[in-house]
ZAFI-300842 format. One record per atom (N, C-alpha, C, CB): atom name; x, y, z; residue number from 1; residue in one letter. Coordinates in nm, 2 decimals, padded with zeros to 4 digits. Glycine has a CB too. Layout:
// ZAFI-300842
+-------+--------+--------+--------+-----+---------+
: atomo :     px :     py :     pz : num : residuo :
+-------+--------+--------+--------+-----+---------+
:    CA :      X :      Y :      Z : NUM :       A :
...
+-------+--------+--------+--------+-----+---------+
//
This chain:
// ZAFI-300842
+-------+--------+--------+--------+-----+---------+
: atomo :     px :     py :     pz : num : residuo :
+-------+--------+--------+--------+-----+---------+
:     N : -01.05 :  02.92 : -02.38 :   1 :       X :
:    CA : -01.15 :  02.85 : -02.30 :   1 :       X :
:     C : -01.12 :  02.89 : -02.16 :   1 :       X :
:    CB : -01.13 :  02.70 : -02.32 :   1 :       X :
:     N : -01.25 :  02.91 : -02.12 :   2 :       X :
:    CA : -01.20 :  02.97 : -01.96 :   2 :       X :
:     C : -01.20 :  02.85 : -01.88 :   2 :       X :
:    CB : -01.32 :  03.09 : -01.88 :   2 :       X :
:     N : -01.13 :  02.83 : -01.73 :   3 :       X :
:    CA : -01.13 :  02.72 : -01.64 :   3 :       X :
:     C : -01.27 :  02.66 : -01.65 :   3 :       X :
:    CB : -01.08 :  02.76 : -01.48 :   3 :       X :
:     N : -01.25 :  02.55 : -01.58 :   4 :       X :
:    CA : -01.35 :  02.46 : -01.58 :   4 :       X :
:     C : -01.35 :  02.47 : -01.40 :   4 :       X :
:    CB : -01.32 :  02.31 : -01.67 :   4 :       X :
:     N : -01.47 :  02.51 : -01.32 :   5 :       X :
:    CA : -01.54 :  02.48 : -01.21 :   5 :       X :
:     C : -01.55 :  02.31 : -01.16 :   5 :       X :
:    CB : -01.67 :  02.54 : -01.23 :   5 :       X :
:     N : -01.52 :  02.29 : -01.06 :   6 :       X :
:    CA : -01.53 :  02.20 : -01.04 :   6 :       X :
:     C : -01.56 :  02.16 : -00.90 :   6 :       X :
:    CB : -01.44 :  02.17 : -01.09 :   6 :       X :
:     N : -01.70 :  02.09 : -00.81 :   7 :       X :
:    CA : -01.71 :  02.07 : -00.69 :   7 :       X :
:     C : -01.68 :  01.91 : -00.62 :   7 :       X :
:    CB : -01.84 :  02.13 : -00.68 :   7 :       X :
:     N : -01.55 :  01.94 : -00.56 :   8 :       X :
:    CA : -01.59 :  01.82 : -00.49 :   8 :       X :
:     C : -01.60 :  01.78 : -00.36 :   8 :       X :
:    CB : -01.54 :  01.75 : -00.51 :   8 :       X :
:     N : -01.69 :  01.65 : -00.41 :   9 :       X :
:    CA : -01.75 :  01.61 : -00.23 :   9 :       X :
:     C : -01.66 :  01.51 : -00.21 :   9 :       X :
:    CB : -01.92 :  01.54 : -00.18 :   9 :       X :
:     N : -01.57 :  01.50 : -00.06 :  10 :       X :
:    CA : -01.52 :  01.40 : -00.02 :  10 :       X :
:     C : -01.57 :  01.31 :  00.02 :  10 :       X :
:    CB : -01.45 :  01.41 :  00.04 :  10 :       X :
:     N : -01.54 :  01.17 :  00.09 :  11 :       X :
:    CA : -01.60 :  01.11 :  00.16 :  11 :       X :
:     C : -01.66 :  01.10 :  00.29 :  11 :       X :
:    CB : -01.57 :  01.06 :  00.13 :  11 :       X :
:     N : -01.60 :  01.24 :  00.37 :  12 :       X :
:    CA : -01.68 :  01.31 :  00.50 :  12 :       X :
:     C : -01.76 :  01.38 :  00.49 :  12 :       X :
:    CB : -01.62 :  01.38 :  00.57 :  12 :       X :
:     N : -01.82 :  01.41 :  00.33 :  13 :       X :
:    CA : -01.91 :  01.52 :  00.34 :  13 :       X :
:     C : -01.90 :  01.64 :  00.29 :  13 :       X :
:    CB : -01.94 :  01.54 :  00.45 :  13 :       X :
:     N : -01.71 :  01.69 :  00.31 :  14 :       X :
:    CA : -01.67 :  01.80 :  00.31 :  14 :       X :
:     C : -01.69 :  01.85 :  00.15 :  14 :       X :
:    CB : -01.52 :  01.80 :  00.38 :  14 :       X :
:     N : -01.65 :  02.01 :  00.15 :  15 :       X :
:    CA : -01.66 :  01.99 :  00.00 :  15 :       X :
:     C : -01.54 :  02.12 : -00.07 :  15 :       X :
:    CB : -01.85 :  02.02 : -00.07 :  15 :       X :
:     N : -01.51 :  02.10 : -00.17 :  16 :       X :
:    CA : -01.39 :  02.20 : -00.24 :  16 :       X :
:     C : -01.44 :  02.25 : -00.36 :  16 :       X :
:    CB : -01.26 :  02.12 : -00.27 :  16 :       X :
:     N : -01.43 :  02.38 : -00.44 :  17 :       X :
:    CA : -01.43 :  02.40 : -00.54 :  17 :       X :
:     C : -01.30 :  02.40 : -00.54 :  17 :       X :
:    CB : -01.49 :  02.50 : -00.58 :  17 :       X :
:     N : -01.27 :  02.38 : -00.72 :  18 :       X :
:    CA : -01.20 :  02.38 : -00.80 :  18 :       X :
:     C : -01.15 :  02.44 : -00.89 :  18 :       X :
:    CB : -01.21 :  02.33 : -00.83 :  18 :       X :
:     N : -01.02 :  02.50 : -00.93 :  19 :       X :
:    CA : -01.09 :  02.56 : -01.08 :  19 :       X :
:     C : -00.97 :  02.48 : -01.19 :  19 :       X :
:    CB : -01.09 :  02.80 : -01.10 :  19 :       X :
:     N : -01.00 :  02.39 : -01.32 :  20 :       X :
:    CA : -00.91 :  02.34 : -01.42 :  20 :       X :
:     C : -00.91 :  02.42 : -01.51 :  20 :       X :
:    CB : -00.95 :  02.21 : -01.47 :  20 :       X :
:     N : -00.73 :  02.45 : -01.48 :  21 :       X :
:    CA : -00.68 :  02.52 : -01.59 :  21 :       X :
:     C : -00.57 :  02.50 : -01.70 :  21 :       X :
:    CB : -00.66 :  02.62 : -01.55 :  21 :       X :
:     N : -00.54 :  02.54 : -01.75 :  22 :       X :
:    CA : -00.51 :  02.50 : -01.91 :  22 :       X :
:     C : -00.44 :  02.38 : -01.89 :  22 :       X :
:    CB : -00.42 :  02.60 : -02.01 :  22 :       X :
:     N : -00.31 :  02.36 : -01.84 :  23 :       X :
:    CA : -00.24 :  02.24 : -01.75 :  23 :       X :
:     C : -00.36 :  02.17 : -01.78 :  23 :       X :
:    CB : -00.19 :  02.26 : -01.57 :  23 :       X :
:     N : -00.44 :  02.14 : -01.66 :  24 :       X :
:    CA : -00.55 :  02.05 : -01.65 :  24 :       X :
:     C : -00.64 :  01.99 : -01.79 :  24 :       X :
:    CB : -00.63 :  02.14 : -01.55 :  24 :       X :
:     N : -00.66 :  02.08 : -01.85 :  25 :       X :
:    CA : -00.72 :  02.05 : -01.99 :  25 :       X :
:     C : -00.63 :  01.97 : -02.09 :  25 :       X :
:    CB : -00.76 :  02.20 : -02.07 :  25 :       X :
:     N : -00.54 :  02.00 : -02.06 :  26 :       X :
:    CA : -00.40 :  01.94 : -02.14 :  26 :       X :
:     C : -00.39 :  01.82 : -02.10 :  26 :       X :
:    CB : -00.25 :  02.01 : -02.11 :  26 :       X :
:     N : -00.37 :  01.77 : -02.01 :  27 :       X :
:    CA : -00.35 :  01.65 : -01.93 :  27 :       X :
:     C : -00.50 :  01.58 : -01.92 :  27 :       X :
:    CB : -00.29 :  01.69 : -01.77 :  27 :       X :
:     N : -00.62 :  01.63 : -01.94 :  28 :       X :
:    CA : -00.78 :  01.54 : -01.99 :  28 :       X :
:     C : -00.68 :  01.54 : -02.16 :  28 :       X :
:    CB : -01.01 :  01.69 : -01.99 :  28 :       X :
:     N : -00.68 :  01.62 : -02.24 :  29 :       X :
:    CA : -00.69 :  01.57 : -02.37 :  29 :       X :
:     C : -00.59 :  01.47 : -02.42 :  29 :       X :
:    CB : -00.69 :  01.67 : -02.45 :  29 :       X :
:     N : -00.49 :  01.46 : -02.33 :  30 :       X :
:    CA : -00.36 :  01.36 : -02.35 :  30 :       X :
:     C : -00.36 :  01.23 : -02.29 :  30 :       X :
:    CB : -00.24 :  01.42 : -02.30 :  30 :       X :
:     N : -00.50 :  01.21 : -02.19 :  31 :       X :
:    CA : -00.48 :  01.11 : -02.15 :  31 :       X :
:     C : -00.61 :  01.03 : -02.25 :  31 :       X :
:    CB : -00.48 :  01.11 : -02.00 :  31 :       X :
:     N : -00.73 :  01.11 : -02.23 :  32 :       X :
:    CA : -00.81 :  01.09 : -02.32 :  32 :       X :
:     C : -00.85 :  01.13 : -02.47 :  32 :       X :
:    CB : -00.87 :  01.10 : -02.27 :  32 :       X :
:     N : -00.74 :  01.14 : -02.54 :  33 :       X :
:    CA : -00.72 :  01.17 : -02.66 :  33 :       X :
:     C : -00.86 :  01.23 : -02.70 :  33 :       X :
:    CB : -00.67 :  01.05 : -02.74 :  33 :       X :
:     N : -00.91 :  01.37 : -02.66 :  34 :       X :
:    CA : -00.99 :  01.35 : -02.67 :  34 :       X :
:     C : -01.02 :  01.52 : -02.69 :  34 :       X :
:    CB : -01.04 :  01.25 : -02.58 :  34 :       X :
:     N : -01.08 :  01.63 : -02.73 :  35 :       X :
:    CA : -01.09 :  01.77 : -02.72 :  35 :       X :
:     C : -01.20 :  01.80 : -02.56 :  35 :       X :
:    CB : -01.16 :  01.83 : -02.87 :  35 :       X :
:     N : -01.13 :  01.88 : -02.48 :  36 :       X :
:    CA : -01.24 :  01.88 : -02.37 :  36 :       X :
:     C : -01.33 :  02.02 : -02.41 :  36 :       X :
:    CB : -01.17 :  01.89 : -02.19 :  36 :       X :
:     N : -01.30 :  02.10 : -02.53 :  37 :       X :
:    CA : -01.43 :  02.17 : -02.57 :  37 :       X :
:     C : -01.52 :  02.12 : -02.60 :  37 :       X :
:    CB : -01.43 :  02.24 : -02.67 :  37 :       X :
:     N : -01.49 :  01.96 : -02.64 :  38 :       X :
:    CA : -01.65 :  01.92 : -02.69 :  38 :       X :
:     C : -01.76 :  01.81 : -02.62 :  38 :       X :
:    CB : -01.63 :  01.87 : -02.84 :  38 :       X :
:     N : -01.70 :  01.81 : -02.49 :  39 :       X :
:    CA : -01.75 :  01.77 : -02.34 :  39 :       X :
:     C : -01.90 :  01.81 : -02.35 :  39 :       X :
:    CB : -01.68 :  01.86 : -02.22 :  39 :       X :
:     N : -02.01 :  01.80 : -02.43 :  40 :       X :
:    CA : -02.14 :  01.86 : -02.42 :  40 :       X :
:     C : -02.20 :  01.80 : -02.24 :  40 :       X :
:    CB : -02.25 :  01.79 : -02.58 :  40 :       X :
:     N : -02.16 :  01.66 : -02.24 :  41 :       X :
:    CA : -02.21 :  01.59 : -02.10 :  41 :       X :
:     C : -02.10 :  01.48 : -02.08 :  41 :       X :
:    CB : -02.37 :  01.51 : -02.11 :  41 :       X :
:     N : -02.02 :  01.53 : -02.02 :  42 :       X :
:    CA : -01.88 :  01.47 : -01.93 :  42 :       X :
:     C : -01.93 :  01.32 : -01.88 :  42 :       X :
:    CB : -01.83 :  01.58 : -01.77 :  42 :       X :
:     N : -01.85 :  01.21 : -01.90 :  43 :       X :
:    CA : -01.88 :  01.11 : -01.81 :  43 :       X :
:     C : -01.82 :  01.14 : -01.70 :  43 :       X :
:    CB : -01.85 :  00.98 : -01.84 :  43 :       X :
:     N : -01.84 :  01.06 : -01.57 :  44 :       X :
:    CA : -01.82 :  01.09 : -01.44 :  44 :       X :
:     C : -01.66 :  01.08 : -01.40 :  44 :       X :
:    CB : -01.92 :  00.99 : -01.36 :  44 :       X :
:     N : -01.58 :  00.99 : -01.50 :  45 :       X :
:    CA : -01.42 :  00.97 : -01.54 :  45 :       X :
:     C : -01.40 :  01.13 : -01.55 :  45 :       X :
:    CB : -01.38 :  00.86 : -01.71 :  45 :       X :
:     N : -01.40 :  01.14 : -01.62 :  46 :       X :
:    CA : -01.41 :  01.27 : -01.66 :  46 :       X :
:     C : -01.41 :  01.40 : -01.57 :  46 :       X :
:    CB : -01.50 :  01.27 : -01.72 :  46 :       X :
:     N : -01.51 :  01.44 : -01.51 :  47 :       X :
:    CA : -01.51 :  01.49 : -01.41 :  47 :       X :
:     C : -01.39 :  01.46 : -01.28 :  47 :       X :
:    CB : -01.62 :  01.47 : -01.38 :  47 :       X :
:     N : -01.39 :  01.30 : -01.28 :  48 :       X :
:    CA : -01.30 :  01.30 : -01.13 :  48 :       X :
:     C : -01.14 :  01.30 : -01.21 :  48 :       X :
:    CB : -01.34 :  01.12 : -01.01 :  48 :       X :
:     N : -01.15 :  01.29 : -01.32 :  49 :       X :
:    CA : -01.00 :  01.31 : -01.42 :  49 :       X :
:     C : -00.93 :  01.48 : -01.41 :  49 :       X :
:    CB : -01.06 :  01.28 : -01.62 :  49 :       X :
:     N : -01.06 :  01.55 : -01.43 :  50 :       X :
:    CA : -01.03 :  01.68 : -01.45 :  50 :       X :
:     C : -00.96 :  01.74 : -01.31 :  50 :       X :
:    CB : -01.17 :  01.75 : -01.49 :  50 :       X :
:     N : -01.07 :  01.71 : -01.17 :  51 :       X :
:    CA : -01.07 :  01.74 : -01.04 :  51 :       X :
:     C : -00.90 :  01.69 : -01.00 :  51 :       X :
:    CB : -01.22 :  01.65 : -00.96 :  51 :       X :
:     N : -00.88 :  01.55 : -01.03 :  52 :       X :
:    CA : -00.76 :  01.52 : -00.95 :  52 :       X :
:     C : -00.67 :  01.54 : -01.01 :  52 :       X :
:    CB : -00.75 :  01.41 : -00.89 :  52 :       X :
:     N : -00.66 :  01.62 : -01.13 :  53 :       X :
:    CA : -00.57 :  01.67 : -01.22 :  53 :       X :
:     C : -00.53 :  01.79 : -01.11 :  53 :       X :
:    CB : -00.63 :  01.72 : -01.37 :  53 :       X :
:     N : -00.61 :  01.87 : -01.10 :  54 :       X :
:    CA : -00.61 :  01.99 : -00.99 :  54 :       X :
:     C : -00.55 :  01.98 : -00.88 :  54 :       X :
:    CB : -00.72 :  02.02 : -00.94 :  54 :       X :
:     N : -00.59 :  01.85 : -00.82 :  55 :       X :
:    CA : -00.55 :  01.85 : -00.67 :  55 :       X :
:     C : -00.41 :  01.80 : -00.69 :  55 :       X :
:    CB : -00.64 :  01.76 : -00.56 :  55 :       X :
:     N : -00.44 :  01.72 : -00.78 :  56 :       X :
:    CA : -00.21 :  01.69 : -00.83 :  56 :       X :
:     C : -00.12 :  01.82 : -00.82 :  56 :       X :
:    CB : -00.17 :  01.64 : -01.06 :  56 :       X :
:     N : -00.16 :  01.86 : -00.90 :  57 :       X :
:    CA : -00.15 :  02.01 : -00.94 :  57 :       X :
:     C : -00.07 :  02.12 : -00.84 :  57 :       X :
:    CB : -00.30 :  02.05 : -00.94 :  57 :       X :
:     N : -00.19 :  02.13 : -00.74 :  58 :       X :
:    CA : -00.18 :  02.17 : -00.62 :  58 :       X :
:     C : -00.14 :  02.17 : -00.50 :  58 :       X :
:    CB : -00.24 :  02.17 : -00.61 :  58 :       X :
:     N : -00.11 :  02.02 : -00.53 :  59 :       X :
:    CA : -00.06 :  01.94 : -00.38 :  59 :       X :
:     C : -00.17 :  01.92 : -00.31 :  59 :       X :
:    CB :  00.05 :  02.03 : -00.26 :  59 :       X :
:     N : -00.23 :  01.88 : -00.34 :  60 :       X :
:    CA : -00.37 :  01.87 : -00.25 :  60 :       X :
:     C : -00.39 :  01.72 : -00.20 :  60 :       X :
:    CB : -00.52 :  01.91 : -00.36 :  60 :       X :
:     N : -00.28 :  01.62 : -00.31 :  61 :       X :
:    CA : -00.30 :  01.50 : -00.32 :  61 :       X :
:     C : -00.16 :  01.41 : -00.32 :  61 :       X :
:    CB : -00.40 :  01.49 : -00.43 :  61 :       X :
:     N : -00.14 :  01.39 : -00.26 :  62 :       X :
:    CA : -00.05 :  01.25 : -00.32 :  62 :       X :
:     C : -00.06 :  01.15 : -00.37 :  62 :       X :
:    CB : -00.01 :  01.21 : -00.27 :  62 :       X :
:     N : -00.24 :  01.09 : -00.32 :  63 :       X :
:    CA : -00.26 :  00.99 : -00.41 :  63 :       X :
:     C : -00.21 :  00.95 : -00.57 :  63 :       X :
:    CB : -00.39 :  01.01 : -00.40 :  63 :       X :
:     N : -00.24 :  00.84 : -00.56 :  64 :       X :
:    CA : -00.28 :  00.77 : -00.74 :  64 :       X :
:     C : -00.45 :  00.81 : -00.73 :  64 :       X :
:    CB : -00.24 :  00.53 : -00.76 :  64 :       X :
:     N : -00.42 :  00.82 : -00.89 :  65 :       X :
:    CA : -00.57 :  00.84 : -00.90 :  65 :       X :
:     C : -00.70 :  00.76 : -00.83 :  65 :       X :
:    CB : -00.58 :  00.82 : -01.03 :  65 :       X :
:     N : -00.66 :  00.65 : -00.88 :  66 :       X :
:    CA : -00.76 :  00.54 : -00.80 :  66 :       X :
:     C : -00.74 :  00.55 : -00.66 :  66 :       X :
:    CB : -00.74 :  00.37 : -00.84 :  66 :       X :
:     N : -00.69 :  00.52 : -00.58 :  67 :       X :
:    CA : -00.67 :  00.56 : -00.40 :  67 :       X :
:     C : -00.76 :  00.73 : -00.44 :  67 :       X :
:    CB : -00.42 :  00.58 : -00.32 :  67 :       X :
:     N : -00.72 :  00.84 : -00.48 :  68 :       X :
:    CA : -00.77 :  00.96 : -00.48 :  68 :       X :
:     C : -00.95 :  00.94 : -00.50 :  68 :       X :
:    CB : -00.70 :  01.04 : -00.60 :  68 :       X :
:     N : -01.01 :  00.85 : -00.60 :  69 :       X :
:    CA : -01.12 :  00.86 : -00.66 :  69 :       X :
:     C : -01.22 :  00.76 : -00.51 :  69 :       X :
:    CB : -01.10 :  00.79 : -00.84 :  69 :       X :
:     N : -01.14 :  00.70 : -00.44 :  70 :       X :
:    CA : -01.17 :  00.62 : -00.35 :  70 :       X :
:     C : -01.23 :  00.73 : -00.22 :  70 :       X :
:    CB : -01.05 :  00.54 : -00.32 :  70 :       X :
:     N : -01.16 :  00.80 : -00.23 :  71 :       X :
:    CA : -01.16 :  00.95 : -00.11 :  71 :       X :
:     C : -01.28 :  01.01 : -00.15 :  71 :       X :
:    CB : -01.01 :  01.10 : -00.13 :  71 :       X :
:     N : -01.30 :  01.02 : -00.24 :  72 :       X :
:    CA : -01.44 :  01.10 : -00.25 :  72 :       X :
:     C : -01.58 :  01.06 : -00.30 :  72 :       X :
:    CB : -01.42 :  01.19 : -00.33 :  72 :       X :
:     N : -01.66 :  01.15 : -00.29 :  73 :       X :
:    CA : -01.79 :  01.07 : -00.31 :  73 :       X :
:     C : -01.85 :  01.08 : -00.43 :  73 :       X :
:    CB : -01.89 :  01.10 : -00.22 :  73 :       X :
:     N : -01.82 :  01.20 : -00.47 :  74 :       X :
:    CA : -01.89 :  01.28 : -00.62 :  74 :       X :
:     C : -01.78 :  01.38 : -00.66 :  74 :       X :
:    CB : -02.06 :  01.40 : -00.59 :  74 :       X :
:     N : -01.77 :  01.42 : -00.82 :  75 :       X :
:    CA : -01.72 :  01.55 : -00.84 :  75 :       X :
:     C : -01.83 :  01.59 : -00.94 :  75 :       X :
:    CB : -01.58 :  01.55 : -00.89 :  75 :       X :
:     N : -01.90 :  01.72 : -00.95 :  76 :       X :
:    CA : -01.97 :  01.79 : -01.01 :  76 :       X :
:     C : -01.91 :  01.88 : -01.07 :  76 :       X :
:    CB : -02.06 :  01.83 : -00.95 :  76 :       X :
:     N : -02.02 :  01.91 : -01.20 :  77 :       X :
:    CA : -01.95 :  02.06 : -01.27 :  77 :       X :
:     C : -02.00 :  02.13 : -01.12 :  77 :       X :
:    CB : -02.05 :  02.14 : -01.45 :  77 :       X :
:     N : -01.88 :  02.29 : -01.10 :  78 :       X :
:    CA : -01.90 :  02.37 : -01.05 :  78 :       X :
:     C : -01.99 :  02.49 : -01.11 :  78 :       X :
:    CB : -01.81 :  02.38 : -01.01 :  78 :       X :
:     N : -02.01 :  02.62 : -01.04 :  79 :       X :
:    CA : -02.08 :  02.71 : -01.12 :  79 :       X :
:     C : -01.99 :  02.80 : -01.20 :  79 :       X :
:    CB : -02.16 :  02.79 : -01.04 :  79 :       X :
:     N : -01.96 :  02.84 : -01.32 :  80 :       X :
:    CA : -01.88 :  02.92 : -01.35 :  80 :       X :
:     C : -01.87 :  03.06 : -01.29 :  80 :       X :
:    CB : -01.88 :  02.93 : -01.46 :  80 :       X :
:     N : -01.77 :  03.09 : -01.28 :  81 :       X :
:    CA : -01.71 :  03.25 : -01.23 :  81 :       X :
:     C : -01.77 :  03.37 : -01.31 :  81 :       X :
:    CB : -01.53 :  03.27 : -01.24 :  81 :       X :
:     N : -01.89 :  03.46 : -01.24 :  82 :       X :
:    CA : -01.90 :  03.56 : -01.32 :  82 :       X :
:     C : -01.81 :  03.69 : -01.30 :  82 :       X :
:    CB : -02.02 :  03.60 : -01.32 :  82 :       X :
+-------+--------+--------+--------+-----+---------+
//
């Protein structure tokens, strides 16, 4: 499975791509017991699950999830990488 794209908008407006990789997929299916291949239409948990998996990840965040999900406004699928 290739990364998963991921855009997000903070709550200034600003915005970040993302990219969730395997780590990241691992940590959706373990929290949500759940296969993220078969994601046809992600709830919005989901999306901001995937995203702040990343920014954990990364250091992007120190937050807890909830304080993190507070910070921002939206997370969208991104476009995939051709």
């Amino acid at each position: 499975m290739d990364p998963i794209q991921l855009e997000i908008v903070y709550a200034d407006g600003t915005t970040k791509t993302v990219s969730a990789l395997a780590v990241d997929l691992m940590r959706f299916e373990a929290h949500f017991d759940m296969s993220v291949a078969g994601l046809a239409t992600p709830k919005l948990t989901h999306l901001f699950f995937l995203a702040y998996s990343v920014e954990k990840r990364t250091k992007a965040t120190e937050l807890d999830f909830e304080a993190w999900v507070e910070s921002i406004q939206i997370v969208r699928e991104g476009d995939a990488k051709k």
